[in-house]
Backbone as CSV, one residue per row, in Angstrom:
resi,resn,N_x,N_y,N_z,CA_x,CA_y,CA_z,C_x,C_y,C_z
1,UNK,38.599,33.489,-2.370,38.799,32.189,-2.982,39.065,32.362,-4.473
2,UNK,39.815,31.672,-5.040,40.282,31.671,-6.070,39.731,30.654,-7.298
3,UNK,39.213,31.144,-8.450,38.861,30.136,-9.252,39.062,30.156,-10.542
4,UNK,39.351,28.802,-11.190,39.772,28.781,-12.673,38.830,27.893,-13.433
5,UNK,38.842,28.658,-14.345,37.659,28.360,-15.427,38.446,27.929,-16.306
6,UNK,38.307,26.758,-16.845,39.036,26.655,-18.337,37.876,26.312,-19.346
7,UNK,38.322,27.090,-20.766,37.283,26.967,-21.508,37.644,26.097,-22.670
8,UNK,37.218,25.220,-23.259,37.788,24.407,-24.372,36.494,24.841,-25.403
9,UNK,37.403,25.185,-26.566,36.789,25.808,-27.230,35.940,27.689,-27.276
10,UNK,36.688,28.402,-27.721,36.330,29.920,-27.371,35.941,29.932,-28.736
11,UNK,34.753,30.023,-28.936,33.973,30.750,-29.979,32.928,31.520,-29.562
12,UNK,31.587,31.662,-29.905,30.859,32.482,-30.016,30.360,31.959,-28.388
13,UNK,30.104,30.708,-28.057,29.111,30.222,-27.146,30.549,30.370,-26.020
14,UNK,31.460,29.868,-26.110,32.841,29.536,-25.072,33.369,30.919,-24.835
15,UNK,33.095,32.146,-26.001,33.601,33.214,-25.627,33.026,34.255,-24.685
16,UNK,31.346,34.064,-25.059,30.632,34.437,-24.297,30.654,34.447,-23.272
17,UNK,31.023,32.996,-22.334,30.934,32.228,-20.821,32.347,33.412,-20.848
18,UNK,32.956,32.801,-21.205,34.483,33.361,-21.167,34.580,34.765,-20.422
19,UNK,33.800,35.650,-21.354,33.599,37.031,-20.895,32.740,37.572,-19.901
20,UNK,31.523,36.821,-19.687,30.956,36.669,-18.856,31.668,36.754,-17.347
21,UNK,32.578,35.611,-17.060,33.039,35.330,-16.227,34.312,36.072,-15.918
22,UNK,35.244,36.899,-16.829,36.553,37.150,-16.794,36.609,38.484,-15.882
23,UNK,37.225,38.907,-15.533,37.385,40.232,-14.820,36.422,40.103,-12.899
24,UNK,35.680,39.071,-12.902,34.822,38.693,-11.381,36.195,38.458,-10.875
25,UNK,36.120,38.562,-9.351,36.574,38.707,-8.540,37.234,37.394,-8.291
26,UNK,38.294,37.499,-7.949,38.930,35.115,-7.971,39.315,34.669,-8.999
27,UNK,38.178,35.412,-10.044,38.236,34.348,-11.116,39.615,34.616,-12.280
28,UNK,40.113,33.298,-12.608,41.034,33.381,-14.017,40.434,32.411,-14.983
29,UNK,39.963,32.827,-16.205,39.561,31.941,-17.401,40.560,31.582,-18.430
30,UNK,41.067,30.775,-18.369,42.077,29.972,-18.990,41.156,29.537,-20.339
31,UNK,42.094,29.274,-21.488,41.477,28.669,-22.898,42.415,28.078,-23.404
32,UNK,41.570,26.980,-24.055,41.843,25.718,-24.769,42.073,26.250,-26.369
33,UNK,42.828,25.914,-26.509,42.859,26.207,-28.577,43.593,25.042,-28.991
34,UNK,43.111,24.473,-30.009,43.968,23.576,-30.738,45.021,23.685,-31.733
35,UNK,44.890,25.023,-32.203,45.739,26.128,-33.172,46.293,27.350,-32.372
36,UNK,47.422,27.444,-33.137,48.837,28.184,-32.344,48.055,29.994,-32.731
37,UNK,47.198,30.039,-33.543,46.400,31.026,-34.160,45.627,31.433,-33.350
38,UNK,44.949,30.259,-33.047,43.405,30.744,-32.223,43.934,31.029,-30.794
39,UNK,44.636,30.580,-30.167,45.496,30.527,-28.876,45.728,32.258,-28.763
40,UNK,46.582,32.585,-29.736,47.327,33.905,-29.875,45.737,35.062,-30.033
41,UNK,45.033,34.624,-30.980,43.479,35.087,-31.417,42.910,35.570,-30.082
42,UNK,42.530,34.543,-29.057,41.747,34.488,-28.007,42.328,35.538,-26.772
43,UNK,43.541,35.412,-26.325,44.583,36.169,-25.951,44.160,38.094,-26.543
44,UNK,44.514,37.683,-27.588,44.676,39.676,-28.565,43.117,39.902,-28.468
45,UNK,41.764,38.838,-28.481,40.680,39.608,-28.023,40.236,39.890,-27.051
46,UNK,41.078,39.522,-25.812,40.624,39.792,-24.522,39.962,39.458,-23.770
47,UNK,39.190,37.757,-24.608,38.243,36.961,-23.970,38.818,36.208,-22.828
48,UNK,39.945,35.947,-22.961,40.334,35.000,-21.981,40.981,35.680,-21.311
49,UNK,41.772,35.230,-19.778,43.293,35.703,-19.393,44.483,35.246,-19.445
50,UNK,44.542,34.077,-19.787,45.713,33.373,-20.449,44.578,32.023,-21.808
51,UNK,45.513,31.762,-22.595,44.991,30.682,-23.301,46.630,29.633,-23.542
52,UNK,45.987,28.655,-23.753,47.112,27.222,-23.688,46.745,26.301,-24.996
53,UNK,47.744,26.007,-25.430,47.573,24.620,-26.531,47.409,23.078,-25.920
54,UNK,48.026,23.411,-24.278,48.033,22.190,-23.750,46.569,21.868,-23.287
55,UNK,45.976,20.335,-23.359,44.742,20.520,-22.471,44.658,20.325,-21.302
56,UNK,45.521,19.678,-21.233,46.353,19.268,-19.289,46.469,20.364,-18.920
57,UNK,47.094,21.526,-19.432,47.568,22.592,-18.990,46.572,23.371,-18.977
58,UNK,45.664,23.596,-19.374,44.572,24.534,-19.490,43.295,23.689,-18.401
59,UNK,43.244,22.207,-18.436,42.409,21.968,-17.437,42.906,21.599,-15.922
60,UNK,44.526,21.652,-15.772,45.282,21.723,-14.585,44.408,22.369,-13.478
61,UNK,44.013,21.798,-12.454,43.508,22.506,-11.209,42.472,23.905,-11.607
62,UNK,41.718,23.068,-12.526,40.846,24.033,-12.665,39.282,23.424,-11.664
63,UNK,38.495,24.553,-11.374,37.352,24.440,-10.745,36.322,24.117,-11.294
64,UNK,36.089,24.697,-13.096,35.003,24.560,-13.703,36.014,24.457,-15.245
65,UNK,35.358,23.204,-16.003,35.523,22.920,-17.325,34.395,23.255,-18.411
66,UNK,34.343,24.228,-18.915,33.336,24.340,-20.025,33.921,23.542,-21.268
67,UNK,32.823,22.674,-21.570,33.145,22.078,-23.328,32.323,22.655,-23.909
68,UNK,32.979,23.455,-25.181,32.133,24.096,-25.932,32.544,23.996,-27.332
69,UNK,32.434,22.739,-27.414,32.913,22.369,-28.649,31.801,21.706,-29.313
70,UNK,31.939,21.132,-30.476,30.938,20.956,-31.226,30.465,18.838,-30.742
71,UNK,29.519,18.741,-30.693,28.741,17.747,-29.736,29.298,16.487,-30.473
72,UNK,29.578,16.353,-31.911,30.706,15.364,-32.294,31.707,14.917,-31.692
73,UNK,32.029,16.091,-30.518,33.483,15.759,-30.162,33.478,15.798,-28.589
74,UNK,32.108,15.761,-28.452,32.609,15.808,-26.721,32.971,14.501,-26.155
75,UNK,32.475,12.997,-26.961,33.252,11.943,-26.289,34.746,11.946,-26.376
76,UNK,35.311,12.344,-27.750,36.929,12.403,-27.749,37.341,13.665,-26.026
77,UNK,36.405,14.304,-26.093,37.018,15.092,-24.817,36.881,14.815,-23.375
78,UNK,35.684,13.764,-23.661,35.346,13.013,-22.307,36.699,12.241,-21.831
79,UNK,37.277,11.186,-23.028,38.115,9.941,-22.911,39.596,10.894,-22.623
80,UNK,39.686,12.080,-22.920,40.730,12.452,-22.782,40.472,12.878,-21.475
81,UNK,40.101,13.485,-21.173,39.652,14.213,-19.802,40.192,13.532,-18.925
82,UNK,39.124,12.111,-18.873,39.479,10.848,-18.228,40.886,10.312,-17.845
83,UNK,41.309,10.686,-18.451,43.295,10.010,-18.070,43.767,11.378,-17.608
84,UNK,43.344,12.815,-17.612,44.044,13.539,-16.765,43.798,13.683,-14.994
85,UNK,44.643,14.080,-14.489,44.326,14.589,-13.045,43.757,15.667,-13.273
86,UNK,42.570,15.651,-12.566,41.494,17.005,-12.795,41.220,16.698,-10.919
87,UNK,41.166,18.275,-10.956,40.740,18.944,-9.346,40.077,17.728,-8.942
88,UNK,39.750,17.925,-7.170,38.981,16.912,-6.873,37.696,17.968,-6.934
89,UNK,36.278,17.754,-7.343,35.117,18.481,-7.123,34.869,18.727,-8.633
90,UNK,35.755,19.141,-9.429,35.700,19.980,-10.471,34.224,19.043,-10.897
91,UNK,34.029,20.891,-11.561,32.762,20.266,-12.653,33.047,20.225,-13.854
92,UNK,32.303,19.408,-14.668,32.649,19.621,-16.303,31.320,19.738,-16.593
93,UNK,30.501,20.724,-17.558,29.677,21.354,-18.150,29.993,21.919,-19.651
94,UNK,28.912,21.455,-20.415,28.944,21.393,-22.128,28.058,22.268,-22.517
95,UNK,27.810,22.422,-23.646,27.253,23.806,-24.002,26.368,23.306,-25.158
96,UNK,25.837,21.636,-25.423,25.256,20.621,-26.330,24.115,21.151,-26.479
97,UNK,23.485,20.857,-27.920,21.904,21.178,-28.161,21.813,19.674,-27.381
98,UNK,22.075,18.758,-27.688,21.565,17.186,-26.763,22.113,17.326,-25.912
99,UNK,21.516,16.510,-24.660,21.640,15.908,-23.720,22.161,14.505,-23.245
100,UNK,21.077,14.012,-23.647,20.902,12.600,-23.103,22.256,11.326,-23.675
101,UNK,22.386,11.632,-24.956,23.632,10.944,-25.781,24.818,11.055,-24.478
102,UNK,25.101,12.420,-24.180,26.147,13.075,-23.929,26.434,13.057,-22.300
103,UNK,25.367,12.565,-21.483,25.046,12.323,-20.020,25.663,10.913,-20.048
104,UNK,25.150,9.964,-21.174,25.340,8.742,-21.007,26.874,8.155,-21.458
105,UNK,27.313,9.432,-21.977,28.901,9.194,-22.531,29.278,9.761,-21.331
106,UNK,29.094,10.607,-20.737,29.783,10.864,-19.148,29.807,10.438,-18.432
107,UNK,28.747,9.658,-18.016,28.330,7.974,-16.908,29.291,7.049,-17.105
108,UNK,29.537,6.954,-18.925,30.627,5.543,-18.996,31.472,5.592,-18.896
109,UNK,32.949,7.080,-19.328,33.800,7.301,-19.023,34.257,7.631,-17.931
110,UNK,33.445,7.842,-16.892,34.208,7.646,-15.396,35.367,8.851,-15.264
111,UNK,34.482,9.722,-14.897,35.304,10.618,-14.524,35.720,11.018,-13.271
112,UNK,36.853,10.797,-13.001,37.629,10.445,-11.146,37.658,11.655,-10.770
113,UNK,36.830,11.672,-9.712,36.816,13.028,-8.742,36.351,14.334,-9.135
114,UNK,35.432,13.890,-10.443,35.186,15.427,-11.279,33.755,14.718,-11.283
115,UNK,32.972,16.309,-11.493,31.174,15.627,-11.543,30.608,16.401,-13.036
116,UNK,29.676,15.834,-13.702,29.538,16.328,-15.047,28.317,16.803,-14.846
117,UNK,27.769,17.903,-14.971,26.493,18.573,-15.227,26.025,18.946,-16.562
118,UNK,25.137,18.282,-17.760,25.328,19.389,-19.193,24.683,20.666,-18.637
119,UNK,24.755,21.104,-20.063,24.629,22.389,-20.246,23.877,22.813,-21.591
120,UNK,22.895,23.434,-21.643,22.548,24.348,-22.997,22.164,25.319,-22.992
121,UNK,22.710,25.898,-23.042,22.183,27.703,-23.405,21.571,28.486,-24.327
122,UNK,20.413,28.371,-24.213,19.152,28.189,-25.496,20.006,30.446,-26.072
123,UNK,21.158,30.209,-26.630,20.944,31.599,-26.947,22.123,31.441,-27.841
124,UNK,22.040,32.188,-29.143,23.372,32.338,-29.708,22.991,33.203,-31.004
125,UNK,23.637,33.667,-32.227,23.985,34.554,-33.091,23.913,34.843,-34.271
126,UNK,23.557,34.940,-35.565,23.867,34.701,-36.779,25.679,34.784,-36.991
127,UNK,26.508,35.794,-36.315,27.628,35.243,-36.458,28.526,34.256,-35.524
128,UNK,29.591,33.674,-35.870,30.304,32.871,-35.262,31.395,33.185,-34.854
129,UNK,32.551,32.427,-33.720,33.674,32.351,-33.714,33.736,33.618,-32.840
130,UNK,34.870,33.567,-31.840,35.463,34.480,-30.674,35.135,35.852,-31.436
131,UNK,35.144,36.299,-32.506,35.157,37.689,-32.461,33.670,38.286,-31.955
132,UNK,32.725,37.261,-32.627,31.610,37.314,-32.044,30.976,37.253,-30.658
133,UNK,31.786,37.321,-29.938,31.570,36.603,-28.089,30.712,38.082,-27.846
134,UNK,30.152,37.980,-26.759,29.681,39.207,-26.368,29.198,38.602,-24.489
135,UNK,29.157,39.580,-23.857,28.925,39.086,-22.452,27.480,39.402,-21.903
136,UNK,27.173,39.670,-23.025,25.425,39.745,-22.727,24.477,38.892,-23.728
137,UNK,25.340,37.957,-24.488,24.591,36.684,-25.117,23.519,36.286,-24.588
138,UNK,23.939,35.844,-23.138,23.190,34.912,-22.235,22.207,35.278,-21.733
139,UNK,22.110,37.095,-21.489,21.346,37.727,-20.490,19.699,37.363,-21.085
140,UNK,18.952,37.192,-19.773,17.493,37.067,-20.071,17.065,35.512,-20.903
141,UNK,18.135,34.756,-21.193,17.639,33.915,-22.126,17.789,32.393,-20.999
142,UNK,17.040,31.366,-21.481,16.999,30.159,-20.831,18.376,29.819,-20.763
143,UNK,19.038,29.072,-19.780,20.246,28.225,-19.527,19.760,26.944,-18.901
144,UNK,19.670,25.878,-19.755,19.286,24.622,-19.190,20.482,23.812,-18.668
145,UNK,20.188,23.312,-17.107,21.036,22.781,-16.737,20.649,21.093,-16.680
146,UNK,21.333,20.009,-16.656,20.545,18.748,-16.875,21.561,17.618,-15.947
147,UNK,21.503,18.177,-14.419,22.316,17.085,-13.444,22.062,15.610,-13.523
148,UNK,22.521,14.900,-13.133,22.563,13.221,-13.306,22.249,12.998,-11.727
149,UNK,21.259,11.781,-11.740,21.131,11.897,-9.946,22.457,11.268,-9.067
150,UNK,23.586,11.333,-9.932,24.778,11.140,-8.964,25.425,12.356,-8.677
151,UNK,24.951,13.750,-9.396,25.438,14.373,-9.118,25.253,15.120,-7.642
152,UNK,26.379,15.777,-7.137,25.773,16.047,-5.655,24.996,17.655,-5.130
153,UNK,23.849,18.031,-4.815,23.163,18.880,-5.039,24.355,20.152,-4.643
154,UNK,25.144,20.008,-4.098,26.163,20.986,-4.226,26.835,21.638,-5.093
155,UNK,27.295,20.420,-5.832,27.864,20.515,-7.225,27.039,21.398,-8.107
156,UNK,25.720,21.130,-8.101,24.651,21.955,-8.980,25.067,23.299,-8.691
157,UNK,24.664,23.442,-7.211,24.344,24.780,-6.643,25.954,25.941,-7.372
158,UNK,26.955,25.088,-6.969,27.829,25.717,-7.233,28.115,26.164,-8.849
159,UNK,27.533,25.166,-9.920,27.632,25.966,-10.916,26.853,26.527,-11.215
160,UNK,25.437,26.670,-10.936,24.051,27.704,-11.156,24.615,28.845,-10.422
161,UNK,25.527,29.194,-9.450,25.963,30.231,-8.562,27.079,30.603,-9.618
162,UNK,27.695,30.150,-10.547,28.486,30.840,-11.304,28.055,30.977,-12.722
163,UNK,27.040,30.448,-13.330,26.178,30.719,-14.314,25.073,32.453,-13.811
164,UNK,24.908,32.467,-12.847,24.644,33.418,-12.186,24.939,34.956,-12.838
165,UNK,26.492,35.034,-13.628,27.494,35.878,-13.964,26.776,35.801,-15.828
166,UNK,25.942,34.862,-15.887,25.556,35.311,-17.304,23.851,36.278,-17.801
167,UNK,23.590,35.875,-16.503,21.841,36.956,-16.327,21.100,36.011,-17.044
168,UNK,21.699,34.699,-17.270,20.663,33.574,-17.784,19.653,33.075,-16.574
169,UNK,18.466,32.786,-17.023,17.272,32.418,-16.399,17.679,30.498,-16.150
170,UNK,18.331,30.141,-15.144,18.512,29.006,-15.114,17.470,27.710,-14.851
171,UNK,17.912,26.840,-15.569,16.756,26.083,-15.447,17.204,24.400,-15.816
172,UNK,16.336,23.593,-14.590,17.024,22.377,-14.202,15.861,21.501,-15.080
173,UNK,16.750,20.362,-15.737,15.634,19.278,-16.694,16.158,17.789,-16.807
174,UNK,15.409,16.878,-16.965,16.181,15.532,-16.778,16.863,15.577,-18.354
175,UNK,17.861,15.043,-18.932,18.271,15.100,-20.151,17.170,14.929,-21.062
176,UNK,16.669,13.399,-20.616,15.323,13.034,-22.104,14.572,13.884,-22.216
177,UNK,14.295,14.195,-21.091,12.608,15.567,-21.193,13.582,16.630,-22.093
178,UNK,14.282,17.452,-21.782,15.203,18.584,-22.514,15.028,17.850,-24.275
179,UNK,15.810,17.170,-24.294,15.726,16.244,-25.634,14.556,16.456,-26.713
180,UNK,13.483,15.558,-25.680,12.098,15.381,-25.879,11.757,17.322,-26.530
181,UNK,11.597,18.067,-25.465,11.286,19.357,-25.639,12.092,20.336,-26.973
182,UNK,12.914,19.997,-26.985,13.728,21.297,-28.090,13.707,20.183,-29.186
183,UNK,13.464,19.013,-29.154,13.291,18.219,-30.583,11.755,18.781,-31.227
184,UNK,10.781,19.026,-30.113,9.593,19.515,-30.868,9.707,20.729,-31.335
């Protein structure tokens, strides 16, 4: 079986997943860049296997959407999302210190035939940006996952089965509690 990952946003946290996942068996990790630089960047470091300027084109019939962009901007990526044709099943998963804001911006934008799970991956770097990616970021460290009860326990399973590929200790939380917890 064949699967495509698209990553929006490849930096330190997006490059990581990126590498994590690239070279498994099925898999192709496609990347998002908004610059004709970072596109070409992501490509010459080997994080990705193709990268795209388009986001249609990079989230075209993909299986799994990582947003790993900065939490300012995940509603602009929600509303866009929203008007593309995205897989039927696909998941979309974020890489947010919050939760709960970001669950409730996914509830309202209505996303057709795609299911949203967040995401935080309690692990990252003093440096930044794709050069920094490494594929053992994740290993040993918490990966909080934070399903919505519409999501379908399948849907979970299937991305904890590909989070799997980061040696993160996965771990399921309602958004507020997550919130609640890493705010103390």
């Amino acid at each position: 079986m064949k699967l495509k990952i698209a990553m929006i946003g490849v930096g330190l946290i997006g490059g990581s997943l990126a590498l994590c996942f690239k070279g498994k068996p099925g898999v192709t990790v496609m990347g998002y860049a908004h610059l004709a630089e970072l596109k070409d960047k992501y490509i010459a470091s080997g994080v990705v296997d193709d990268a795209t300027l388009s986001l249609e084109e990079a989230v075209q019939g993909a299986d799994f959407i990582f947003l790993c962009v900065p939490v300012g901007l995940l509603e602009s990526y929600f509303e866009q999302l929203s008007k593309l044709p995205l897989k039927k099943g696909c998941i979309i998963t974020d890489v947010g210190s919050t939760k709960a804001s970001i669950a409730a911006c996914a509830e309202h934008v209505r996303l057709t035939d795609a299911y949203f799970i967040g995401g935080h991956p309690m692990a990252g770097s003093e440096r930044a940006g794709v050069d920094a990616a490494s594929a053992v970021l994740f290993e040993n460290a918490y990966y909080v996952l934070t399903p919505s009860e519409h999501v379908p326990e399948e849907a979970y399973s299937r991305l904890s089965e590909l989070l799997a590929y980061t040696r993160a200790q996965i771990v399921r939380v309602e958004p507020l509690l997550h919130d609640d917890i890493v705010g103390r």
